[in-house]
N, CA, C, O and CB atoms as a CASP TS submission, in Angstrom:
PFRMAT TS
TARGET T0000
AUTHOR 0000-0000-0000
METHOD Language model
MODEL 1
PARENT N/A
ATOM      1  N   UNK     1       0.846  -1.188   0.000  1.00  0.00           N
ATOM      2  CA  UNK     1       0.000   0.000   0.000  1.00  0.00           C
ATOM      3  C   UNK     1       0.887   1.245   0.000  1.00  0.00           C
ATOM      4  O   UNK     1       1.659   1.473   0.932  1.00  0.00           O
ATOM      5  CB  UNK     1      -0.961   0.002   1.228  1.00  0.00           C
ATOM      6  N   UNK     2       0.787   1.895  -0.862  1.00  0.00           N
ATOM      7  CA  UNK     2       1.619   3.498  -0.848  1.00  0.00           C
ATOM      8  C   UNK     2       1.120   4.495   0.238  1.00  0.00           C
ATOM      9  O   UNK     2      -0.056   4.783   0.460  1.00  0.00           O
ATOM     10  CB  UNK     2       1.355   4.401  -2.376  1.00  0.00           C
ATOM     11  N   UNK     3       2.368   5.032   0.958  1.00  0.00           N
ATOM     12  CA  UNK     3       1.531   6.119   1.607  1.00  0.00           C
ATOM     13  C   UNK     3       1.331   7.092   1.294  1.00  0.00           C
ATOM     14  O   UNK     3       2.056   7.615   0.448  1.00  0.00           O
ATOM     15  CB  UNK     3       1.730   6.440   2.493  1.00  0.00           C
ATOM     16  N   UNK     4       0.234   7.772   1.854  1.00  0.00           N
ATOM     17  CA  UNK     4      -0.230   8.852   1.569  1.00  0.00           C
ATOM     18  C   UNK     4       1.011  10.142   1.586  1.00  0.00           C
ATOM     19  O   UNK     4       1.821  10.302   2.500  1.00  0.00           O
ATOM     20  CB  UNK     4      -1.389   8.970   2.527  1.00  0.00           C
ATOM     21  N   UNK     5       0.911  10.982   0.335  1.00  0.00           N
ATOM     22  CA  UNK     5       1.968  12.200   0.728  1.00  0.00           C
ATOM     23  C   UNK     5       1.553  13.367   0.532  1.00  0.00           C
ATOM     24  O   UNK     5       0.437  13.469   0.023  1.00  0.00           O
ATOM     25  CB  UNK     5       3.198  12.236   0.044  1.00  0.00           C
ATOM     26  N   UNK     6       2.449  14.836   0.932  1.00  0.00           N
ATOM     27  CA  UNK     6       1.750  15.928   0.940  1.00  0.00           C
ATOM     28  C   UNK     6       2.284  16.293   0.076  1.00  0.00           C
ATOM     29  O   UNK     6       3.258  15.674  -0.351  1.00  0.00           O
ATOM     30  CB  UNK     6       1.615  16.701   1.899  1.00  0.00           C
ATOM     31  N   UNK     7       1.838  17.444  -0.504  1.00  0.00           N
ATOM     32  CA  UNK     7       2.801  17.974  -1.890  1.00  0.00           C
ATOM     33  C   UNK     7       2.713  19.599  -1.677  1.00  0.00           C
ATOM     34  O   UNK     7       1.666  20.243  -1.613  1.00  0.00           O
ATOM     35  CB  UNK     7       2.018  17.446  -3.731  1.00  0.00           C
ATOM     36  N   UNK     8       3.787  20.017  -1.601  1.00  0.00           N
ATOM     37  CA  UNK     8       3.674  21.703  -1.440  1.00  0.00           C
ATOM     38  C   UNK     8       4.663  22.034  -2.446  1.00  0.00           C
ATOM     39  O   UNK     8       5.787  21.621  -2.732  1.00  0.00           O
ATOM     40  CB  UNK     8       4.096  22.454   0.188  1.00  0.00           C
ATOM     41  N   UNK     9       3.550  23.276  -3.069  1.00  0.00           N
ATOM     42  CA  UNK     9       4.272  23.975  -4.398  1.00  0.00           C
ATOM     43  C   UNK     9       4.146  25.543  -4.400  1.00  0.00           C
ATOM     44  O   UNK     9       3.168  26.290  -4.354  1.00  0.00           O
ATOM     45  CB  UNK     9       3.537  23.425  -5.865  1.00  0.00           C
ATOM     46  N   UNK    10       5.742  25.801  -4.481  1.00  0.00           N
ATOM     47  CA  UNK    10       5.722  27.264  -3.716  1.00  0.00           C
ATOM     48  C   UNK    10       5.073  27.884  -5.179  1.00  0.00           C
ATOM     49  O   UNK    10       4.990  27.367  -6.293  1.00  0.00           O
ATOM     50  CB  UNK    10       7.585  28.067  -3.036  1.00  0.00           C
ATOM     51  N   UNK    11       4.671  29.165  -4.692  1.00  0.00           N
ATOM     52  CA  UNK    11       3.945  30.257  -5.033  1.00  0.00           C
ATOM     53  C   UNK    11       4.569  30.865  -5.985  1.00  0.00           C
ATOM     54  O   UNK    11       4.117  31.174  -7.087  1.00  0.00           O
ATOM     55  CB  UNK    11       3.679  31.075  -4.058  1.00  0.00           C
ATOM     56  N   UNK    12       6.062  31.118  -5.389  1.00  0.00           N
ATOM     57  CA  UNK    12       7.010  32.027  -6.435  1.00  0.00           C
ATOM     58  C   UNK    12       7.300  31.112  -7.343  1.00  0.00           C
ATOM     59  O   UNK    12       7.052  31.460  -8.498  1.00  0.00           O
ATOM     60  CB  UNK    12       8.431  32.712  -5.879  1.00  0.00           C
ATOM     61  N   UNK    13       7.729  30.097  -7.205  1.00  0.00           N
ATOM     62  CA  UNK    13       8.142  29.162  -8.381  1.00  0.00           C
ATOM     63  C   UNK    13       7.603  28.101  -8.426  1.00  0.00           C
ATOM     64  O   UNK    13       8.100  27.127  -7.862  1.00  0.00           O
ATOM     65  CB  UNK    13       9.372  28.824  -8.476  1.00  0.00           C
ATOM     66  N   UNK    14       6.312  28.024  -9.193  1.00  0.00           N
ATOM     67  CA  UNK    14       5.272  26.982  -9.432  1.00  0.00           C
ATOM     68  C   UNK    14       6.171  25.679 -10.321  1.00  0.00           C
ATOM     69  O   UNK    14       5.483  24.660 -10.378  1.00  0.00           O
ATOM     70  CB  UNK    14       3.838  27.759 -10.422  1.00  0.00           C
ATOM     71  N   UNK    15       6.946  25.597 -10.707  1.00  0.00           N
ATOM     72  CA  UNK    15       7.689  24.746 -11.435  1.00  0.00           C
ATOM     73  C   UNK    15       8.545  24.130  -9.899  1.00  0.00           C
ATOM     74  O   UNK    15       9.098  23.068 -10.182  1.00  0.00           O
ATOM     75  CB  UNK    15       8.672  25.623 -12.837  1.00  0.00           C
ATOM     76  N   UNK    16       8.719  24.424  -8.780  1.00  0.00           N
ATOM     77  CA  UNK    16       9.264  23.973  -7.956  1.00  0.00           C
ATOM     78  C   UNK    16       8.513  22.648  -6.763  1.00  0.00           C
ATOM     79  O   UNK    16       8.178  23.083  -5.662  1.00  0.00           O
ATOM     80  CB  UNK    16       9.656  25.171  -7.516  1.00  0.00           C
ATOM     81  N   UNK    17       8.326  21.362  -6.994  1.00  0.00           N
ATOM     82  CA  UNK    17       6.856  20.834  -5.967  1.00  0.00           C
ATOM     83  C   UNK    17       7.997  19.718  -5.046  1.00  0.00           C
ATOM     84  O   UNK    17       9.029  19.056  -5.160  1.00  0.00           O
ATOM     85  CB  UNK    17       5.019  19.668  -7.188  1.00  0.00           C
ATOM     86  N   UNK    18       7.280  19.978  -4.421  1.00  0.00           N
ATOM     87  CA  UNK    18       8.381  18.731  -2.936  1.00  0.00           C
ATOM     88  C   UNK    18       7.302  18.390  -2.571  1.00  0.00           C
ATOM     89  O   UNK    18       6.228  18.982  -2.455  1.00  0.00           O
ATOM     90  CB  UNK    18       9.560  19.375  -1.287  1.00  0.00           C
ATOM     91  N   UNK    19       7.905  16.550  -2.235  1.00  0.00           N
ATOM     92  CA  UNK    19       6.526  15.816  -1.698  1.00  0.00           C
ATOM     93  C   UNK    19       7.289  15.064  -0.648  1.00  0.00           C
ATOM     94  O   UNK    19       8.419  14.577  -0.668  1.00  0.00           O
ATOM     95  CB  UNK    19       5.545  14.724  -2.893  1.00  0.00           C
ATOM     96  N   UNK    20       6.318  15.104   0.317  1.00  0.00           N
ATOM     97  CA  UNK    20       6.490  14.364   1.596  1.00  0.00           C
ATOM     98  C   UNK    20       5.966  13.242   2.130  1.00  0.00           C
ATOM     99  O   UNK    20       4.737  13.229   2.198  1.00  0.00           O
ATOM    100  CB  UNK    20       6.264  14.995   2.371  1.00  0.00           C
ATOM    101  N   UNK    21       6.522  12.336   2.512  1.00  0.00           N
ATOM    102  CA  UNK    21       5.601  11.013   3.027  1.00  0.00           C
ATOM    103  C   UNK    21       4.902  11.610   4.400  1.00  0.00           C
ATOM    104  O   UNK    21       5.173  12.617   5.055  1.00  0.00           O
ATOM    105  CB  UNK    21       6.695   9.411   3.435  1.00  0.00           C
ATOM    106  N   UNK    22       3.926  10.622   4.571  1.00  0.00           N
ATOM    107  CA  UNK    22       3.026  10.901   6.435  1.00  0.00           C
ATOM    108  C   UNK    22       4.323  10.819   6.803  1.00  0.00           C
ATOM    109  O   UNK    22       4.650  11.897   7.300  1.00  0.00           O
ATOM    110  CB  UNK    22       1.666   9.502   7.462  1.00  0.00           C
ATOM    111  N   UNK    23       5.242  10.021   6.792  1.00  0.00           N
ATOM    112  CA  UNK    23       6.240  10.100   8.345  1.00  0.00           C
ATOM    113  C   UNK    23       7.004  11.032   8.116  1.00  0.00           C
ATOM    114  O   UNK    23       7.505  11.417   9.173  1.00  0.00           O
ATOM    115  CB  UNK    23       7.248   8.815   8.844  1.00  0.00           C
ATOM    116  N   UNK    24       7.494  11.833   6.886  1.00  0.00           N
ATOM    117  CA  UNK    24       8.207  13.165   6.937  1.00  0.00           C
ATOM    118  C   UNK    24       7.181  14.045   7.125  1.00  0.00           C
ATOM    119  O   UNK    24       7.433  14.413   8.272  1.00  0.00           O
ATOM    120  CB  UNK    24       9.047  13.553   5.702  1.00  0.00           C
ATOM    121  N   UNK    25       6.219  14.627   6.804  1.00  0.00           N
ATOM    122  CA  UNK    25       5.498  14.902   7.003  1.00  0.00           C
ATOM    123  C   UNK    25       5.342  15.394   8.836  1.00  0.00           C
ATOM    124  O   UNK    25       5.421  16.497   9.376  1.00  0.00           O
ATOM    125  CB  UNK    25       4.935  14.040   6.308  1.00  0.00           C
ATOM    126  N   UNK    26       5.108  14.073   9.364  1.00  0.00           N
ATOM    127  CA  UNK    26       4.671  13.846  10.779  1.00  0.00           C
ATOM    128  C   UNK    26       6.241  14.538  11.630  1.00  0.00           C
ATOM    129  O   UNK    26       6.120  15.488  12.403  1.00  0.00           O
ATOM    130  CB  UNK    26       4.258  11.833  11.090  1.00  0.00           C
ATOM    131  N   UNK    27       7.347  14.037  11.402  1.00  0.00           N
ATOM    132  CA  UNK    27       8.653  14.339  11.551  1.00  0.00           C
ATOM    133  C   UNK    27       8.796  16.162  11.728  1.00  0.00           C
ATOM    134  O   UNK    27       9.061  16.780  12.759  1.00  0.00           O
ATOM    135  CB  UNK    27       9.445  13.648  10.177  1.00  0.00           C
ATOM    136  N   UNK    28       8.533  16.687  10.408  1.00  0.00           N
ATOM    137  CA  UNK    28       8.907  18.026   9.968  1.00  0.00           C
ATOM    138  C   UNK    28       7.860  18.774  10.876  1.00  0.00           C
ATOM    139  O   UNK    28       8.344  19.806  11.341  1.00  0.00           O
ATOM    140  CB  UNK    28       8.785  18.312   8.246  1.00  0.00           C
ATOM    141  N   UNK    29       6.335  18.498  11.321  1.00  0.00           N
ATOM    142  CA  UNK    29       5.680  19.207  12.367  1.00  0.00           C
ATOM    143  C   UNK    29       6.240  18.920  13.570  1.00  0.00           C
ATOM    144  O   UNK    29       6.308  19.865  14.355  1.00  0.00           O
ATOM    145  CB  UNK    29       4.331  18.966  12.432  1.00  0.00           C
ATOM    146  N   UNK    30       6.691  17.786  13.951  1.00  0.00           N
ATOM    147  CA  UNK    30       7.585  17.879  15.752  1.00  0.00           C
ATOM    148  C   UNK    30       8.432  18.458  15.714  1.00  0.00           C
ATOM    149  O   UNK    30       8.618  19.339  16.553  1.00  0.00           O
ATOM    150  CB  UNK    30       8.244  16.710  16.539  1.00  0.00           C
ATOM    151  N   UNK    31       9.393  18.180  14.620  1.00  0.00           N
ATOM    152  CA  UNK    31      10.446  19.397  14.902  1.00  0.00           C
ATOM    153  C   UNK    31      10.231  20.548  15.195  1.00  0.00           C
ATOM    154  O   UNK    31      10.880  21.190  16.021  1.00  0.00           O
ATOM    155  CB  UNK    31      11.140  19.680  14.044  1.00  0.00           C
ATOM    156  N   UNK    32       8.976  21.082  14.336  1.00  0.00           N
ATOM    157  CA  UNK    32       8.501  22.659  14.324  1.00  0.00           C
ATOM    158  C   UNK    32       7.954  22.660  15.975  1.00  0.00           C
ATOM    159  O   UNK    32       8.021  23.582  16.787  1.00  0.00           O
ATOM    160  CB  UNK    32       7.009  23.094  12.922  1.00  0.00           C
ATOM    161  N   UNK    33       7.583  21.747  16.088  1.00  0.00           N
ATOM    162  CA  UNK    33       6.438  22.061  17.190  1.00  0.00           C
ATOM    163  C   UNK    33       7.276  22.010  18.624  1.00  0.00           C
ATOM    164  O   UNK    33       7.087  22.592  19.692  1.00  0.00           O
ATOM    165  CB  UNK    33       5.040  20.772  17.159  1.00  0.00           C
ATOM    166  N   UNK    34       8.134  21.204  18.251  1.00  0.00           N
ATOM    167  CA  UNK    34       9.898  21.124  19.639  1.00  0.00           C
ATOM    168  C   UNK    34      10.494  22.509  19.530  1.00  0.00           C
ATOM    169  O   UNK    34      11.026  23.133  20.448  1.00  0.00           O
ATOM    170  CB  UNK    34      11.693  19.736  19.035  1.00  0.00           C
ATOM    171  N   UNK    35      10.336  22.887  18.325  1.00  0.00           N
ATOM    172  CA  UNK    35      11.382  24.429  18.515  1.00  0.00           C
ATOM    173  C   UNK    35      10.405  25.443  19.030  1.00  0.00           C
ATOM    174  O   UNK    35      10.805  26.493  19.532  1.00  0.00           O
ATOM    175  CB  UNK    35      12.154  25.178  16.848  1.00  0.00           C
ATOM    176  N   UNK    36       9.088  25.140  18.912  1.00  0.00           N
ATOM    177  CA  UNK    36       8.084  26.606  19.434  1.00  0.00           C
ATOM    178  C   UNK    36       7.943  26.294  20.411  1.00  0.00           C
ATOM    179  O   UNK    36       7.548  27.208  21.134  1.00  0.00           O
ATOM    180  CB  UNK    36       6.661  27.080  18.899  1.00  0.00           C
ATOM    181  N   UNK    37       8.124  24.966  21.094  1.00  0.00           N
ATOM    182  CA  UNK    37       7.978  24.554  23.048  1.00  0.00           C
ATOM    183  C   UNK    37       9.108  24.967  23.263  1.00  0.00           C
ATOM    184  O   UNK    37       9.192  25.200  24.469  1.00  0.00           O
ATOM    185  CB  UNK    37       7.807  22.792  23.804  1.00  0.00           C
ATOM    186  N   UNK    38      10.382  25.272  22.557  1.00  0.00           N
ATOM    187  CA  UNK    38      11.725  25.544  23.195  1.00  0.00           C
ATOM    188  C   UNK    38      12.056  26.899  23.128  1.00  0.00           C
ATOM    189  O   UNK    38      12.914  27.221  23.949  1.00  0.00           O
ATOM    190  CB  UNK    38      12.823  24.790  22.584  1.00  0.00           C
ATOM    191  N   UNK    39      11.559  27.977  22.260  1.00  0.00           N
ATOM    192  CA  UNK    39      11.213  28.989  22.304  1.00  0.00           C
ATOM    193  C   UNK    39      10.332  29.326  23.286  1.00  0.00           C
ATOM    194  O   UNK    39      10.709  30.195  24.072  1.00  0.00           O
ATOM    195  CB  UNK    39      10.922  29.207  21.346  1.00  0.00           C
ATOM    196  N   UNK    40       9.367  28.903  23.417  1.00  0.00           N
ATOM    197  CA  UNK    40       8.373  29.359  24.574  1.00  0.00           C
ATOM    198  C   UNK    40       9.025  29.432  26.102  1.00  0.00           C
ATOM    199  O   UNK    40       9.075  30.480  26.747  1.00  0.00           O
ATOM    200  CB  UNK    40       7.098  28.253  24.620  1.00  0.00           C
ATOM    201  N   UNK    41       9.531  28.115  26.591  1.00  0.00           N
ATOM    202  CA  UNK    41      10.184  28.026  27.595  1.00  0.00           C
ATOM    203  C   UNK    41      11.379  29.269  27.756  1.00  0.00           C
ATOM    204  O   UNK    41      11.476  30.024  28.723  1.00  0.00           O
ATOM    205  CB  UNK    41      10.645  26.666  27.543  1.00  0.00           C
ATOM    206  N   UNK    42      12.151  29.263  26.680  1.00  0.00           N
ATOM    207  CA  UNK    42      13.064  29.828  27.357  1.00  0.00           C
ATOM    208  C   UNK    42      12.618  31.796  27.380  1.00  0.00           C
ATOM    209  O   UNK    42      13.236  32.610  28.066  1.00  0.00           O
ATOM    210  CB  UNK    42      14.591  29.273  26.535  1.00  0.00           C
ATOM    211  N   UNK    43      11.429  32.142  26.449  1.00  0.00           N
ATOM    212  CA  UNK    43      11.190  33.118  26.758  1.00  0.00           C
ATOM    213  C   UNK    43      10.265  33.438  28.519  1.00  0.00           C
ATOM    214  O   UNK    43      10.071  34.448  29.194  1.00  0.00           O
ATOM    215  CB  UNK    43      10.609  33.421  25.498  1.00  0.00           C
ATOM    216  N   UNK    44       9.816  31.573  28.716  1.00  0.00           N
ATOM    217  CA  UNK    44       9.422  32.231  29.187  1.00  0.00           C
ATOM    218  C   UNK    44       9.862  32.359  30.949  1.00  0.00           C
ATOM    219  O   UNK    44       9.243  32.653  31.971  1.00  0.00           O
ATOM    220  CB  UNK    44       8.319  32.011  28.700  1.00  0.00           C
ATOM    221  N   UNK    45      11.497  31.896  30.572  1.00  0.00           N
ATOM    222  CA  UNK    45      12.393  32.222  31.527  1.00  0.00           C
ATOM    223  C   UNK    45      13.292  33.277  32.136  1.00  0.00           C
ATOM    224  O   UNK    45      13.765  33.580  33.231  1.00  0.00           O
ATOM    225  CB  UNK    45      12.887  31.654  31.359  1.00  0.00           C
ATOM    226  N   UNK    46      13.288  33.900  30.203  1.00  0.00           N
ATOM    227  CA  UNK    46      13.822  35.382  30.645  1.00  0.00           C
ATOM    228  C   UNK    46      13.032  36.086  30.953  1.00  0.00           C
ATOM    229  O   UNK    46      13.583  37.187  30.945  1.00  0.00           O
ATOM    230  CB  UNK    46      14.468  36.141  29.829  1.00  0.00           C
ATOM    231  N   UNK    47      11.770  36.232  31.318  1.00  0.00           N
ATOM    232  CA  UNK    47      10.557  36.804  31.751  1.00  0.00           C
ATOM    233  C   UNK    47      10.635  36.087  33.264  1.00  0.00           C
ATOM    234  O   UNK    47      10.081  37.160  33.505  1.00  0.00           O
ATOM    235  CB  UNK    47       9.141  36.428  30.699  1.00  0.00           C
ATOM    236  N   UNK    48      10.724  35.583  34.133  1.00  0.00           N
ATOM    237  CA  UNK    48      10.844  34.927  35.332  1.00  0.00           C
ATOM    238  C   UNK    48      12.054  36.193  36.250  1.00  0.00           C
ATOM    239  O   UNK    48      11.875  36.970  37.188  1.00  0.00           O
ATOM    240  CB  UNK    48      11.493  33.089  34.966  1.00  0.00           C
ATOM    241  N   UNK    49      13.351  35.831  35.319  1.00  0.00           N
ATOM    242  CA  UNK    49      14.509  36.367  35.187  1.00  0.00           C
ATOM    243  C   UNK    49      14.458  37.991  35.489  1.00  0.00           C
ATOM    244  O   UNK    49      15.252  38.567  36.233  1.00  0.00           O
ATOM    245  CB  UNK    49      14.975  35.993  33.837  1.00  0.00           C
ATOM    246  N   UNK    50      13.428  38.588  34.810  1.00  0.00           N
ATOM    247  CA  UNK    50      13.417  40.031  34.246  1.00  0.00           C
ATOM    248  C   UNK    50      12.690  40.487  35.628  1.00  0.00           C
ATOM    249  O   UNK    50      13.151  41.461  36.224  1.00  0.00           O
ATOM    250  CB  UNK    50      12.492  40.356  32.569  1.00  0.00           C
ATOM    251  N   UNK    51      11.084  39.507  36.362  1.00  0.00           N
ATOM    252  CA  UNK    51      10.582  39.695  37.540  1.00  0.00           C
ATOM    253  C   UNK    51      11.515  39.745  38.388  1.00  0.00           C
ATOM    254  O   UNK    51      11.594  40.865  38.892  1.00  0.00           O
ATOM    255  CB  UNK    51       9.734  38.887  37.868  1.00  0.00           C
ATOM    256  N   UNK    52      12.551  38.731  38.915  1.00  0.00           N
ATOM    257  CA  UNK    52      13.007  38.275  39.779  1.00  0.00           C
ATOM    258  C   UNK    52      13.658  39.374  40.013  1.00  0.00           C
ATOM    259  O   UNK    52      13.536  39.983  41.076  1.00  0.00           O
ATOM    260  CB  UNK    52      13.530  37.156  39.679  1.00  0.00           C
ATOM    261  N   UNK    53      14.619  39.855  38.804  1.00  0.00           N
ATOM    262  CA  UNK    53      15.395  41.037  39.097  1.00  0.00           C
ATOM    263  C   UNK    53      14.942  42.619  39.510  1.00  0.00           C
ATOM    264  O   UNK    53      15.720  43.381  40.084  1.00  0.00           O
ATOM    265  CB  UNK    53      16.066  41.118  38.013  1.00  0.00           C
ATOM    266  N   UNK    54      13.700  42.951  39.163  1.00  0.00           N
ATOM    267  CA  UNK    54      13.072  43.854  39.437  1.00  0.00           C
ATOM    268  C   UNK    54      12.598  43.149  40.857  1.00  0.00           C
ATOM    269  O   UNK    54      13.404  43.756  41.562  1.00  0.00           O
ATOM    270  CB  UNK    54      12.112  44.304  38.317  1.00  0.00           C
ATOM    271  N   UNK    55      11.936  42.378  41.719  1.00  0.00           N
ATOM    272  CA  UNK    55      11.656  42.630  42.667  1.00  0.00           C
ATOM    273  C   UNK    55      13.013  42.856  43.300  1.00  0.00           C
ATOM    274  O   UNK    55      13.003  43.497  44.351  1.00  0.00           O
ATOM    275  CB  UNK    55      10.796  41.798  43.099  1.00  0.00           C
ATOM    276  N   UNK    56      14.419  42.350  42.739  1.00  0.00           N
ATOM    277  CA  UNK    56      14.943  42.553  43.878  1.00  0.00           C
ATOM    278  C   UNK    56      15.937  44.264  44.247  1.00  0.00           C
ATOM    279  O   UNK    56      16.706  44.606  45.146  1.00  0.00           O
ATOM    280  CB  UNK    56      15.796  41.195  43.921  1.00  0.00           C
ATOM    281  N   UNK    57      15.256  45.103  42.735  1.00  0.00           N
ATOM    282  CA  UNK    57      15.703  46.031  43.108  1.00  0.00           C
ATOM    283  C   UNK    57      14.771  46.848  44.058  1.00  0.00           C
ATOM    284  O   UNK    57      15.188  47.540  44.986  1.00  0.00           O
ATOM    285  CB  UNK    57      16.124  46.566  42.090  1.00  0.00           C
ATOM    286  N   UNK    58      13.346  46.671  43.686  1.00  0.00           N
ATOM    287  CA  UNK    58      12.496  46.990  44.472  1.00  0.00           C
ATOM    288  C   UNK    58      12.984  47.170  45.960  1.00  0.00           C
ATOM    289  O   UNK    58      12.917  48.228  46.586  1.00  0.00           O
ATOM    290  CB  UNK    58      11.554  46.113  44.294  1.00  0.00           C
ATOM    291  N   UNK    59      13.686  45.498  46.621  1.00  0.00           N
ATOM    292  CA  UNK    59      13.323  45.068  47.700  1.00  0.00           C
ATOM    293  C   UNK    59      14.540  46.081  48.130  1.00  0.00           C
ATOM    294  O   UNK    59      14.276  47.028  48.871  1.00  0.00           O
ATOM    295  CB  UNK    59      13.202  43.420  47.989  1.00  0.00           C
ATOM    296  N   UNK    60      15.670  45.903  47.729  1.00  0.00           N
ATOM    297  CA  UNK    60      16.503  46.735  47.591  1.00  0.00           C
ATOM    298  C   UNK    60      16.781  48.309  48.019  1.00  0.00           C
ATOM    299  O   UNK    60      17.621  48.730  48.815  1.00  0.00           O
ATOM    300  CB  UNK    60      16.493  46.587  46.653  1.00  0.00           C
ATOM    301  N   UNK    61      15.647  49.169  47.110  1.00  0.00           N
ATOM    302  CA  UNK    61      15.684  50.470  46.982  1.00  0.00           C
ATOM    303  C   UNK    61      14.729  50.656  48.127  1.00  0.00           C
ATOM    304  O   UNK    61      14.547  51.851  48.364  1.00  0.00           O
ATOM    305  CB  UNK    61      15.340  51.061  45.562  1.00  0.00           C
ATOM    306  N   UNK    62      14.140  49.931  48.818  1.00  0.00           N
ATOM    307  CA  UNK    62      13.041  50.405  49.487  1.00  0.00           C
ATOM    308  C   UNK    62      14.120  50.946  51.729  1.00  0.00           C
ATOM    309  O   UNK    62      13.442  51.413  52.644  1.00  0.00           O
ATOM    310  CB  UNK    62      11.424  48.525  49.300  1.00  0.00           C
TER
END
């Protein structure tokens, strides 16, 4: 049985088509989807980072 594949054909160069199996396919969204959980985290550490340091000038200046 063949698997099913996706086919994306860019816009600018319609003569250009790449096809993907389900498991590249499936592959190429975790990756994407590992780098936007790994982005997220670490922004949302320098944001932790950015509090932490402001309360402690707060605690500081007071």
């Amino acid at each position: 049985m063949r698997s099913k594949t996706m086919s994306f054909a860019s816009e600018l160069f319609p003569s250009t088509a790449y096809t993907f199996t389900g498991e590249e396919t499936e592959f190429i969204l975790s990756e994407i989807t590992d780098r936007i959980k790994s982005d997220i985290h670490v922004n949302e550490m320098k944001q932790l980072k950015s509090v932490e340091l402001a309360d402690k000038l707060v605690t500081t200046s007071r």
